[in-house]
DOKOL-394081 format. One line per 4 residues: number of its first residue (from 1); for each residue x, y, z of C-alpha. Coordinates in nm, 4 decimals. Layout:
<sites>
NUM> X,Y,Z  ...
</sites>
This chain:
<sites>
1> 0.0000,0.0000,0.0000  0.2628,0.2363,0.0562  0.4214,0.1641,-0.2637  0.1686,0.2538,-0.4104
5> 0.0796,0.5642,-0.2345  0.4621,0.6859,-0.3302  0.4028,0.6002,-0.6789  0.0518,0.7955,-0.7093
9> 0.2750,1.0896,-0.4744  0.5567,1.1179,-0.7383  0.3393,1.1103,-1.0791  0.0963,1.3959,-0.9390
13> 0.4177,1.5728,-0.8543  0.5310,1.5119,-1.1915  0.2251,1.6190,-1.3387  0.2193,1.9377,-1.1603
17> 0.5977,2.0376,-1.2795  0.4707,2.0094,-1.6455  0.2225,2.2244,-1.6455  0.5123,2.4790,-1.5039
21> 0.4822,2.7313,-1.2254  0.2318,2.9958,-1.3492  0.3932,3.3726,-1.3848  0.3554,3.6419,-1.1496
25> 0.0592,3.8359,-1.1720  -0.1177,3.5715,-1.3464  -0.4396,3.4176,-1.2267  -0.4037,3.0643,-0.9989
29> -0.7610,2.9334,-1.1716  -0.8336,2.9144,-1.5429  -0.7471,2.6614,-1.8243  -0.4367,2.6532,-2.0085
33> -0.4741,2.6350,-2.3551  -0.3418,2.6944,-2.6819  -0.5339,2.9834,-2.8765  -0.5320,2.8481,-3.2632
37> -0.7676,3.1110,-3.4204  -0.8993,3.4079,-3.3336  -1.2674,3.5678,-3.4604  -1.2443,3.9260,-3.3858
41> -1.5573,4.0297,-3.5480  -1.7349,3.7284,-3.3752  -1.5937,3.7356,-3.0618  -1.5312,3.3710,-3.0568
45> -1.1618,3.2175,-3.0462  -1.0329,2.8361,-3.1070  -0.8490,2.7002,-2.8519  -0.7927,2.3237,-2.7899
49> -0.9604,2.2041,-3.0666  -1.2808,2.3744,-2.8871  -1.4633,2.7182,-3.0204  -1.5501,2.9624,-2.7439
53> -1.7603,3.2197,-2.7367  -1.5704,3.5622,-2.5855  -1.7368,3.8557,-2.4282  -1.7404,4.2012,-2.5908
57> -1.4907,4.3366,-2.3110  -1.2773,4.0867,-2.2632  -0.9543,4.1402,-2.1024  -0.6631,4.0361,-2.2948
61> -0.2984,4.0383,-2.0793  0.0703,3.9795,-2.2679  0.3633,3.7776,-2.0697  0.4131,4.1475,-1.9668
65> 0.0966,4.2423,-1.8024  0.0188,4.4901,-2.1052  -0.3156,4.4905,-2.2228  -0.4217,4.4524,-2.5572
69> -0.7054,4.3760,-2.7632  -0.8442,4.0364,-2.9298  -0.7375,4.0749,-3.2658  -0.3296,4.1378,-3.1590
73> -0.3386,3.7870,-3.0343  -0.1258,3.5986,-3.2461  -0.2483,3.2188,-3.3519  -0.0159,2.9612,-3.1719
77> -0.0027,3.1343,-2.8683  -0.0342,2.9942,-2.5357  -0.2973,3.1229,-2.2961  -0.4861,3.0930,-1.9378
81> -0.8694,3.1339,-2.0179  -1.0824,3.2452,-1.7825  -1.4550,3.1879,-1.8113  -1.7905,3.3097,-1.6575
85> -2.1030,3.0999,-1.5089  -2.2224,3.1105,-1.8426  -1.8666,2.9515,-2.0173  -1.8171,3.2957,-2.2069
89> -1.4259,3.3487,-2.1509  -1.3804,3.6664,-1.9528  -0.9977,3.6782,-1.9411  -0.6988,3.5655,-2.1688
93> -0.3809,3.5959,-1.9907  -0.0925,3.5184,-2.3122  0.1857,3.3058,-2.1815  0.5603,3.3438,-2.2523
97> 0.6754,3.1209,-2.4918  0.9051,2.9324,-2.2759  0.5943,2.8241,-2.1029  0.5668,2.4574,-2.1120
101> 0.2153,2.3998,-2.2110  0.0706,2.0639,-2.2332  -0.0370,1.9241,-2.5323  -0.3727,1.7520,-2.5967
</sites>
């Protein structure tokens, strides 16, 4: 039993390093994704295979805590999204691009 409670101990602990230490400044909740497309005119981006619906005033942060709007995000980027009750993303915090983001 305690082999097993080691082994479980060591691959969550694994699992955790992967998804890297979040930067500072950046929110501890939201899903870490990889923004493919962005629909400016829509307000709808593709991340993760998924389509999600954005709100009108979403707030869009770089690596450096600038803000910018939807349409400077570049495709490829890696990104915390932050969504509402209602599953309309909120917040897009960009990632640096050393950040190791899991792949689906």
């Amino acid at each position: 039993m305690r082999h097993a409670f080691t082994i479980l101990l060591v691959l969550v602990t694994t699992l955790s390093m992967a998804q890297g230490i979040r930067p500072k400044g950046f929110p501890a909740y939201g899903l870490e994704m990889r923004i493919v497309a962005v629909d400016a005119a829509d307000y709808r981006i593709e991340a993760d295979g998924l389509v999600h619906k954005v709100t009108r005033a979403v707030k869009v942060m770089t690596p450096e805590l600038d803000r910018i709007f939807l349409f400077q995000i570049k495709p490829g980027t890696g990104a915390i999204i932050v969504k509402n009750k209602n599953a309309t993303v909120t917040e897009i915090w960009l990632l640096p691009d050393n950040y190791p983001l899991m792949e689906n």
